[in-house]
MARZA-708433 format. One record per residue (C-alpha): x, y, z; residue number from 0; residue in one letter. Coordinates in Angstrom, 3 decimals. Layout:
BEGIN
         u         v         w   nr  rest
         X         Y         Z  NUM     a
...
END
This chain:
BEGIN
         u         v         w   nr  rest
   -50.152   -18.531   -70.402    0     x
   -46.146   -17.723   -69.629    1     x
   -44.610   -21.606   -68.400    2     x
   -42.762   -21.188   -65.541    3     x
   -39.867   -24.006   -65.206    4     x
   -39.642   -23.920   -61.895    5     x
   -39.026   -27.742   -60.593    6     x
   -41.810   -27.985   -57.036    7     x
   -41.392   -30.366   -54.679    8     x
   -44.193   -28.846   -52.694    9     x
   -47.857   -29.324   -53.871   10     x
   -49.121   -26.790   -55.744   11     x
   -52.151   -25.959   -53.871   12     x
   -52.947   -25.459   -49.834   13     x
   -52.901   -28.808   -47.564   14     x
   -53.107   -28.389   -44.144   15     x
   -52.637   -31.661   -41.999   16     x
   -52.312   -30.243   -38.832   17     x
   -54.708   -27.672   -36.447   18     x
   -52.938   -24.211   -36.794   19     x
   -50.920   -23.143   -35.265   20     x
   -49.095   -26.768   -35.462   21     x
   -47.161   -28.389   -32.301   22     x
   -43.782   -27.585   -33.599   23     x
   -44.736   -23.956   -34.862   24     x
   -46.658   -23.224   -31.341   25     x
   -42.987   -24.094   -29.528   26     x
   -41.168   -21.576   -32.101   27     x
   -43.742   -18.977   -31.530   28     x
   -43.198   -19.126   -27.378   29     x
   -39.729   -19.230   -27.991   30     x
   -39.684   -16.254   -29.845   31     x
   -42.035   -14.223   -27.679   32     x
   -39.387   -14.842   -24.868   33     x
   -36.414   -13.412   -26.807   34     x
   -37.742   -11.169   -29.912   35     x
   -38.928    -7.763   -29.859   36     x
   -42.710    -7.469   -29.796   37     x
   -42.646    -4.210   -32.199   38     x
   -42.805    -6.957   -34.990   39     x
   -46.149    -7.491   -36.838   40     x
   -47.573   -10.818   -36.765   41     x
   -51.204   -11.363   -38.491   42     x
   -51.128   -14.997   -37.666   43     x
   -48.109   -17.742   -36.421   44     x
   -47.180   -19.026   -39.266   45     x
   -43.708   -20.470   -38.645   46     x
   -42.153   -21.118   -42.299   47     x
   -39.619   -23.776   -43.028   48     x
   -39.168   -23.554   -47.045   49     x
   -40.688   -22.016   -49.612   50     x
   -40.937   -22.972   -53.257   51     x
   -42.380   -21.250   -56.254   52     x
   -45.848   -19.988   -54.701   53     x
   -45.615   -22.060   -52.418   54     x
   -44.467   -22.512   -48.375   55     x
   -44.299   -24.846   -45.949   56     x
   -44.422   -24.702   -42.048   57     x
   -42.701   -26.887   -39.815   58     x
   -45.131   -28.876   -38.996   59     x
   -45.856   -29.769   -42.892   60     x
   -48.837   -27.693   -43.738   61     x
   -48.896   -26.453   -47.441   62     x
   -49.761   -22.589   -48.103   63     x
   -50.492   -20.480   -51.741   64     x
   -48.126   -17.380   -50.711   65     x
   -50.265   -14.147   -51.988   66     x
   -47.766   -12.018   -49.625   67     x
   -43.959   -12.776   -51.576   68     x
   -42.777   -11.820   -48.154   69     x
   -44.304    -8.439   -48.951   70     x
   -44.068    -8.146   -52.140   71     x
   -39.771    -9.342   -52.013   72     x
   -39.927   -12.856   -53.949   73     x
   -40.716   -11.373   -57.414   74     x
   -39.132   -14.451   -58.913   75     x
   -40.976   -16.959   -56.289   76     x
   -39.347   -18.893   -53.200   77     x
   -36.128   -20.230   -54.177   78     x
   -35.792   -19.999   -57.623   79     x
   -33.605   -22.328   -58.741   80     x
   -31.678   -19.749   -61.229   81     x
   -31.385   -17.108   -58.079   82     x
   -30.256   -20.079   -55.930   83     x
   -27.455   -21.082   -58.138   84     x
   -26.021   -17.106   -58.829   85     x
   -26.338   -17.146   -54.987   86     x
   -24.173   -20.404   -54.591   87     x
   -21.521   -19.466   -56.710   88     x
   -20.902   -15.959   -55.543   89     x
   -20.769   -17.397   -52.220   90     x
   -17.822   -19.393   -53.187   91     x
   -15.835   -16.735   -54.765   92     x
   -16.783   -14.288   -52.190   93     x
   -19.232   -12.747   -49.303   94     x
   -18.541    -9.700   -48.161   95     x
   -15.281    -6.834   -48.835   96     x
   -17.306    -3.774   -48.445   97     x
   -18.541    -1.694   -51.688   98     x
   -17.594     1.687   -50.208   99     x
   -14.151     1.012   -49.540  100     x
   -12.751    -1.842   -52.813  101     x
   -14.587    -2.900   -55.946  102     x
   -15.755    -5.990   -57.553  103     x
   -17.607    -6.643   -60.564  104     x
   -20.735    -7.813   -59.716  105     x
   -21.485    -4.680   -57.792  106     x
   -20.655    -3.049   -60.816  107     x
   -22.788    -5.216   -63.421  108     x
   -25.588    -4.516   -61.298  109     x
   -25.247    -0.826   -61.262  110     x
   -25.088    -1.112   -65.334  111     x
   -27.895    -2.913   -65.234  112     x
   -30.075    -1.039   -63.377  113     x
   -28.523     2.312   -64.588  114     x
   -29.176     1.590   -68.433  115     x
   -32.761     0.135   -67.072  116     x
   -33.755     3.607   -65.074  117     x
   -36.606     5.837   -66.940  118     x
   -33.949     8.608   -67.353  119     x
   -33.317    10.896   -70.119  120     x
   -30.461     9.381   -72.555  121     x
   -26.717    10.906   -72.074  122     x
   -25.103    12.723   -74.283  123     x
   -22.049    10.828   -74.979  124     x
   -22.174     6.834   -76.464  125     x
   -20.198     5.912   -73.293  126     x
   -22.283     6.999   -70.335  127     x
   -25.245     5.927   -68.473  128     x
   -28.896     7.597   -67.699  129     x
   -28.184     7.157   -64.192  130     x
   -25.815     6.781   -61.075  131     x
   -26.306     4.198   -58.581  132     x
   -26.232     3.997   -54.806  133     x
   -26.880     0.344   -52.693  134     x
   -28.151     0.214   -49.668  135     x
   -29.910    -2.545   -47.583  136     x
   -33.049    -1.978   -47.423  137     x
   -35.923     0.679   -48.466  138     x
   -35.793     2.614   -45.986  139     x
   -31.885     3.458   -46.394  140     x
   -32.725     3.775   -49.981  141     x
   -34.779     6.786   -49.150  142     x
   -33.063     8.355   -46.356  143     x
   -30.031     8.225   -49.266  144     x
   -32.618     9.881   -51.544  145     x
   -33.554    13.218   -49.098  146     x
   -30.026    13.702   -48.475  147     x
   -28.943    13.671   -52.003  148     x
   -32.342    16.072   -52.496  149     x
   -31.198    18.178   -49.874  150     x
   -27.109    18.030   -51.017  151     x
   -27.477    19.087   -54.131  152     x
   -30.515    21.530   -54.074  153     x
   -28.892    23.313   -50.988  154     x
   -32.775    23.713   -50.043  155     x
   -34.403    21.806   -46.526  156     x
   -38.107    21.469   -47.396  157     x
   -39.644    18.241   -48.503  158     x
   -43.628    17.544   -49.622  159     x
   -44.576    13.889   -48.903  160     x
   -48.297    12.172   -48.744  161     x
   -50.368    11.420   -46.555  162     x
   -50.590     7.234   -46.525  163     x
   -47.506     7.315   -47.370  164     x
   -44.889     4.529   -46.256  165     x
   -41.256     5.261   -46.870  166     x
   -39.854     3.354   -43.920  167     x
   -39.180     3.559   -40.238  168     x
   -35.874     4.699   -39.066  169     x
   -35.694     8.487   -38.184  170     x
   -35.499    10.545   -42.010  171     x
   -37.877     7.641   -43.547  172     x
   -40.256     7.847   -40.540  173     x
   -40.581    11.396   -40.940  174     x
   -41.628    10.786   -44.917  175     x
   -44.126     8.839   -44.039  176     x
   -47.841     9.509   -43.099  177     x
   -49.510     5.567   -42.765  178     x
   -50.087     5.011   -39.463  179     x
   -50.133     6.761   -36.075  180     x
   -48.607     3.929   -34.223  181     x
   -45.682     4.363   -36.512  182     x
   -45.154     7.547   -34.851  183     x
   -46.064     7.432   -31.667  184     x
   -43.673     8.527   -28.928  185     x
   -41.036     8.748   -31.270  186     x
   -40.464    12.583   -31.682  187     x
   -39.108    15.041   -32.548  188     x
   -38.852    13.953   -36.329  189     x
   -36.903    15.199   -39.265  190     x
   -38.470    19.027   -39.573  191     x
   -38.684    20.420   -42.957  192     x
   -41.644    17.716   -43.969  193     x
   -44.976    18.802   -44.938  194     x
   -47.688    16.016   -45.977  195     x
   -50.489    16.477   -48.286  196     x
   -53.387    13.765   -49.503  197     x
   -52.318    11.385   -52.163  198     x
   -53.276    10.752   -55.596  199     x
   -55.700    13.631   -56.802  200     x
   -55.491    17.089   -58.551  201     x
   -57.292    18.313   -55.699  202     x
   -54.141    17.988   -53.758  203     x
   -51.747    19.283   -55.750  204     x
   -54.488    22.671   -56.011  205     x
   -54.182    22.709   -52.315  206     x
   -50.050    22.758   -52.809  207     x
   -49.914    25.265   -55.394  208     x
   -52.507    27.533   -54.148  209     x
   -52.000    27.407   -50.648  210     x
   -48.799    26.208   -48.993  211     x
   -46.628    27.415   -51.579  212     x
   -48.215    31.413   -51.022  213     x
   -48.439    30.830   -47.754  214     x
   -45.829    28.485   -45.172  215     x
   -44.186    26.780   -48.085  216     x
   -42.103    28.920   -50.396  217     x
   -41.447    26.885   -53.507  218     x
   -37.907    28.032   -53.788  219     x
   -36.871    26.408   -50.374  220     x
   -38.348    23.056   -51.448  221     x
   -36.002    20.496   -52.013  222     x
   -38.111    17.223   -52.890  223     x
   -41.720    16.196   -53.403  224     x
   -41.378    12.105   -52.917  225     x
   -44.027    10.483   -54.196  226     x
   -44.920     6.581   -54.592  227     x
   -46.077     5.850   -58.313  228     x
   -48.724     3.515   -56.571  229     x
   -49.059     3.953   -52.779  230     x
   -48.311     0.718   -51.006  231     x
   -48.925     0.423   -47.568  232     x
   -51.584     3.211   -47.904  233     x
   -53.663     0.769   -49.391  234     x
   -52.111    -0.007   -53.360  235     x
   -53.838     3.593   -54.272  236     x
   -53.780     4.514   -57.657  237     x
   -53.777     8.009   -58.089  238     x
   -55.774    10.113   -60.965  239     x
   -54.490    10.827   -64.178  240     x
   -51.930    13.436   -64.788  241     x
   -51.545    13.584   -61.238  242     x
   -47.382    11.798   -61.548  243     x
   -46.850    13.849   -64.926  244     x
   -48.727    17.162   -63.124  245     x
   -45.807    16.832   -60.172  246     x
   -43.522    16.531   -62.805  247     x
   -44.606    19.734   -64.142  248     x
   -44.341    21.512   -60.922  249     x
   -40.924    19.916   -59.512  250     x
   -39.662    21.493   -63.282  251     x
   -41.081    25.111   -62.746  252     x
   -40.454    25.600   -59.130  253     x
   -36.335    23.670   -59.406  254     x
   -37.680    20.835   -57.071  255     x
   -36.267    17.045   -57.559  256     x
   -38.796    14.308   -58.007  257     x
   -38.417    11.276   -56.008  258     x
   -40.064     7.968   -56.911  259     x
   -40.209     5.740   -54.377  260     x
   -40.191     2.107   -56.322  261     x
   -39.231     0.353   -52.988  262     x
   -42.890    -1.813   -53.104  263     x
   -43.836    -1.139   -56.690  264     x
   -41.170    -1.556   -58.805  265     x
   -39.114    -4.256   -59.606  266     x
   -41.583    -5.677   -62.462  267     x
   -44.529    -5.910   -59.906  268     x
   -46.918    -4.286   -62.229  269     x
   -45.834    -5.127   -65.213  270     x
   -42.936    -2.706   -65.716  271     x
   -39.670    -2.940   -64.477  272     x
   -40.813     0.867   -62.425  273     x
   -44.152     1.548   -62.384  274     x
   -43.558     5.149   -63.405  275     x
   -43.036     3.589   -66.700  276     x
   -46.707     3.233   -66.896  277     x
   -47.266     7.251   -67.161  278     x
   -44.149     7.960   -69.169  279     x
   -42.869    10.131   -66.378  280     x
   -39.308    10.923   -66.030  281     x
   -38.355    11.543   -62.364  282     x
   -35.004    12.834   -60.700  283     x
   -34.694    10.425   -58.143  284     x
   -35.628     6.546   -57.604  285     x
   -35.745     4.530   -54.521  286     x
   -35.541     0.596   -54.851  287     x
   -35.217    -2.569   -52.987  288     x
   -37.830    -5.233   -51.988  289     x
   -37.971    -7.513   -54.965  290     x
   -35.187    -6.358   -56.643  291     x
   -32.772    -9.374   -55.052  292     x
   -35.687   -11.978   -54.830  293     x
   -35.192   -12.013   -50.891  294     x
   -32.075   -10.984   -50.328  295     x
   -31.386    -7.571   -48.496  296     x
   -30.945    -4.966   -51.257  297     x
   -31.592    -1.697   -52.333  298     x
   -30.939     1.248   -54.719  299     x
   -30.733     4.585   -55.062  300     x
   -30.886     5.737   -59.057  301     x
   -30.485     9.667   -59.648  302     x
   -29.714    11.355   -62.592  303     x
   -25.705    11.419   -63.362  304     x
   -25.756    15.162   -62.613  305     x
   -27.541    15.017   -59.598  306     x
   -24.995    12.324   -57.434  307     x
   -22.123    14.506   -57.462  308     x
   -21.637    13.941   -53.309  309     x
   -18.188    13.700   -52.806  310     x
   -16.261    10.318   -51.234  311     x
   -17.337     9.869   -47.528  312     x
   -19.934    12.015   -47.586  313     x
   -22.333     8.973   -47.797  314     x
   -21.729     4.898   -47.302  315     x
   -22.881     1.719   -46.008  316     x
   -20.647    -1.446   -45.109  317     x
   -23.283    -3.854   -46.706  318     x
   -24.996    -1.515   -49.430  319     x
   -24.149    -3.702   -52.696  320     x
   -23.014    -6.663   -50.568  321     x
   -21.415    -9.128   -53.482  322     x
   -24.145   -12.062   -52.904  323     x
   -26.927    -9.639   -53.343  324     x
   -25.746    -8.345   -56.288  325     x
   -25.502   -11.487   -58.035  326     x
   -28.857   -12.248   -56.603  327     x
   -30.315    -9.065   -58.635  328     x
   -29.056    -9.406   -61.458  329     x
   -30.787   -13.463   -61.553  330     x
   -33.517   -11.357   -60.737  331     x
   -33.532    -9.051   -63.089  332     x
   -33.011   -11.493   -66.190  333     x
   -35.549   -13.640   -64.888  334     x
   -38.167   -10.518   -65.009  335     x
   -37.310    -9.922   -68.599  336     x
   -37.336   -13.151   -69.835  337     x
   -40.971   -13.394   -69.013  338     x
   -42.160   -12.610   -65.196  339     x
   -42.965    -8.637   -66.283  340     x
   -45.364   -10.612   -68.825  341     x
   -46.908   -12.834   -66.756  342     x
   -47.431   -10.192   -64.222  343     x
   -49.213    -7.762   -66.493  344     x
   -51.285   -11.403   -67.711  345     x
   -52.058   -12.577   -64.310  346     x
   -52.253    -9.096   -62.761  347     x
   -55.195    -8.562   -65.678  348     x
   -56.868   -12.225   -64.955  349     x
   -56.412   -11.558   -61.015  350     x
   -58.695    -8.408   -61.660  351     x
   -61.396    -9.797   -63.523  352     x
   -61.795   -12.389   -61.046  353     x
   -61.670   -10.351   -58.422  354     x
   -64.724    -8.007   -60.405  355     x
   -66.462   -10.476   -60.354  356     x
   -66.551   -11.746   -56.834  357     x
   -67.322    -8.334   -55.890  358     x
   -70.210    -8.593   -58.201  359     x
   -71.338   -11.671   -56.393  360     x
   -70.367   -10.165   -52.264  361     x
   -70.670    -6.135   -52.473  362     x
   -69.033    -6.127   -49.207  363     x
   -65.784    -6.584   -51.237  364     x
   -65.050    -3.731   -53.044  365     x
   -63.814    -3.231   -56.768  366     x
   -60.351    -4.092   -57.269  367     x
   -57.463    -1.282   -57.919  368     x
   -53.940    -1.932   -58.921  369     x
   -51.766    -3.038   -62.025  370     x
   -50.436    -5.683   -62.890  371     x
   -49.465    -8.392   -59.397  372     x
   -50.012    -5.338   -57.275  373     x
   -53.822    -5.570   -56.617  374     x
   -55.636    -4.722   -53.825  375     x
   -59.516    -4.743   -52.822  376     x
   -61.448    -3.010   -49.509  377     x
   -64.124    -4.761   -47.025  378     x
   -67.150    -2.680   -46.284  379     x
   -70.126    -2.959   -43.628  380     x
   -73.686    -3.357   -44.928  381     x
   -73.651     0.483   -45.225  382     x
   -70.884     0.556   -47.751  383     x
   -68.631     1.935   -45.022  384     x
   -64.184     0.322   -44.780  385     x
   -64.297    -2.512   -42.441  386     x
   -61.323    -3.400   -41.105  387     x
   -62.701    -5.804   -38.521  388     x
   -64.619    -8.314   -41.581  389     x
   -60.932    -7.639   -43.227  390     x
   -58.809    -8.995   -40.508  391     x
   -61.077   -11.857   -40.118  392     x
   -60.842   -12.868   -43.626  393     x
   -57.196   -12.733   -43.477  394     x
   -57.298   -15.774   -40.166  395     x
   -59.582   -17.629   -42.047  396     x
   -57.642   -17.658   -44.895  397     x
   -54.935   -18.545   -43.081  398     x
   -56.598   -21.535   -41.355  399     x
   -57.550   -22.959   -45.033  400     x
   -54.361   -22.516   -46.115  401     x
   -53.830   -19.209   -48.114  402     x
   -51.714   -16.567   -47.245  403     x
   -52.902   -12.881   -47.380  404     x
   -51.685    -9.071   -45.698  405     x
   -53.454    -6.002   -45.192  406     x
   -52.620    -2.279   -46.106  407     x
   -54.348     0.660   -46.123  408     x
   -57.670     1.311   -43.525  409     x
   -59.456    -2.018   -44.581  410     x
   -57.630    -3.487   -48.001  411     x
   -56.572    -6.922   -48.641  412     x
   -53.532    -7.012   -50.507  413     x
   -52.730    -9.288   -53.434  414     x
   -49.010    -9.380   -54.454  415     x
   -47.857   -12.841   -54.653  416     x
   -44.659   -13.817   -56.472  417     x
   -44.648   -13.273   -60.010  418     x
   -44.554   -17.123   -61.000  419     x
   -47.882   -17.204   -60.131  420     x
   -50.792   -18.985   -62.584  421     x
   -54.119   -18.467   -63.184  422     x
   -54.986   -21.946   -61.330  423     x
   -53.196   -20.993   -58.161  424     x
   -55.171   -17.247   -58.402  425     x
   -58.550   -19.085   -59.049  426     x
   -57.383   -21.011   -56.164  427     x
   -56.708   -17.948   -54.100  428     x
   -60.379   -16.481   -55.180  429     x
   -62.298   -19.545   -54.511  430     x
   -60.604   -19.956   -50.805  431     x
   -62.063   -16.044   -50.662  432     x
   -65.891   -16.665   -51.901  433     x
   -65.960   -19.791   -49.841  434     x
   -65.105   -17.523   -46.791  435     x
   -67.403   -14.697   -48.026  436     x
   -70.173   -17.178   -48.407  437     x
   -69.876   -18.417   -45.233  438     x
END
């Protein structure tokens, strides 16, 4: 098992001292009801005052095993004390003098990085790079960047998405993705040109091929299919075989760019720095962010050299590549190759056995799905049907024992803690589960 020399202050498994919510976090929450707006999504008050490792602490002192990584953003765990110190001494040198408009290195490390790192094919000449980079802030902006560089340099408007789908929420992002209704709702019109089919099987991309494209849907005028290489928020769906490398196939008959969005799976969450990487699939277009700064607001665009050929102002952001970020990634990204991509595919692998065989003891849990820290598992009724309701309630009560656990998808649990995590703090996790299950 990978050592992780991380130096914890914080206990290393759950202690609550307190009732939950605590005095001190109850005052926070009021305040914050008064003042913040109530389109945020709370599953429970937890009111965080540091985090460490795997582990974080409220303000009243209670002790919680993170399983969340701020959805799925502390690849390298709370506070690492090698992203910490990259973060310290950028912010000495400098914060902030605006990517778009002056340059300075780390910005342009980063994009080296990342650009030698993306699963392009190789250039021609010994002095170029697979890929171009764009930063943004966030994944959202990292795929709004992504349609209009689809749409740019195809000269085409039409773009296939999936149903399930999460891609983000302001206007071009919303209109990519196909989660949830409340997501939605009240917000129209949208970005036309979209079109949304089911995720993950051959069955879909039949339906695409033999019906939209002869019918409402001419091929030629697509621009884009984006496609997650594991759906997220839809519920960590893996989808069939051949199903990435058949899209492939059809982006390359029909002229049609293929967008990966990475934003929740990449970044060494399942064991490889993309999760493409797992089917050998080369796409056009990558979306990043999420984990890729260890918590700090970040994100990338990676396209193929001869795809970003935009010319200057055509597209920008004042904070995209913001210095301290940038120094933050590339912590991050040294710290995943020196051993967190292992221990994610190691504890990803244990995670799933364990999780096997707790559904084997409760059938009411489903069989896990996933790769590597980037697991997820359903509830069902007594008839076998998704139960959201015994889902939500095992999320409070794991909460109130001191474990800290999302949602996605119509009734999943999500596991996709940071990637320091050991196999004592996932039998932890699992044994906090079958005690709740039991009871």
């Amino acid at each position: 098992m990978l050592s992780i020399p991380i130096n914890l202050n914080l206990p290393r498994t759950p202690r609550i001292v307190t009732s939950l919510p605590g005095p001190r976090a109850q005052a926070i929450v009021q305040r914050d009801r008064a003042v913040t707006s109530p389109s945020y999504t709370r599953d429970y008050p937890l009111v965080v005052s540091r985090g460490q490792g795997c582990m974080i602490e409220d303000v009243d002192g209670n002790v919680f095993l993170d399983m969340t990584a701020g959805i799925a953003v502390t690849a390298t765990g709370h506070a690492h004390p090698e992203v910490v110190k990259a973060i310290q001494e950028q912010s000495e040198r400098l914060l902030h003098m605006s990517g778009t408009d002056f340059y300075y290195e780390p910005m342009v490390e980063l994009a080296e990085q990342l650009a030698i790192r993306a699963p392009f094919p190789q250039p021609q000449s010994s002095t170029g790079f697979p890929a171009k980079v764009f930063f943004t802030n966030s994944g959202a902006e990292s795929n709004e960047g992504a349609i209009k560089l689809a749409r740019y340099y195809t000269k085409r408007s039409l773009i296939v998405a999936f149903l399930g789908a999460f891609h983000g929420r302001t206007y071009g992002a919303m209109s990519l993705t196909g989660s949830k209704a409340v997501q939605r709702t009240n917000f129209g019109p949208l970005v036309p040109g979209v079109t949304h089919i089911p995720y993950g099987t051959h069955a879909s991309l039949d339906y695409l091929e033999q019906q939209l494209f002869c019918t409402i849907l001419p091929p030629q005028e697509v621009a884009a299919i984006i496609v997650e290489a594991i759906q997220g928020e839809g519920g960590y769906i893996v989808p069939e075989d051949g199903f990435l490398e058949r899209i492939r196939d059809i982006c390359d008959r029909h002229g049609i760019l293929m967008v990966v969005d990475e934003v929740q799976a990449g970044m060494g969450r399942t064991g490889r720095l993309f999760a493409i990487d797992h089917w050998g699939v080369m796409p056009d277009i990558i979306t990043t962010a999420k984990g890729i700064a260890s918590g700090l607001p970040l994100g990338a665009i990676l396209a193929r050299p001869e795809l970003m050929t935009w010319p200057p102002g055509s597209h920008a952001t004042t904070f995209g590549g913001n210095p301290v970020a940038c120094a933050a990634a590339i912590a991050t990204l040294r710290l995943l190759e020196s051993g967190l991509m292992s221990n994610a595919s190691q504890m990803g692998e244990l995670l799933q056995v364990s999780l096997t065989e707790l559904h084997q003891k409760f059938p009411r849990l489903s069989p896990p799905r996933g790769k590597g820290l980037m697991v997820a598992v359903d509830l069902l009724d007594q008839q076998g049907n998704l139960d959201y309701k015994l889902r939500d309630r095992i999320i409070q009560e794991a909460f109130l024992r001191g474990l800290l656990l999302l949602g996605c998808g119509k009734a999943a649990i999500r596991f996709c803690p940071p990637l320091v995590i050991d196999s004592d703090q996932i039998q932890i996790a699992l044994q906090i589960i079958s005690e709740i299950l039991s009871s």
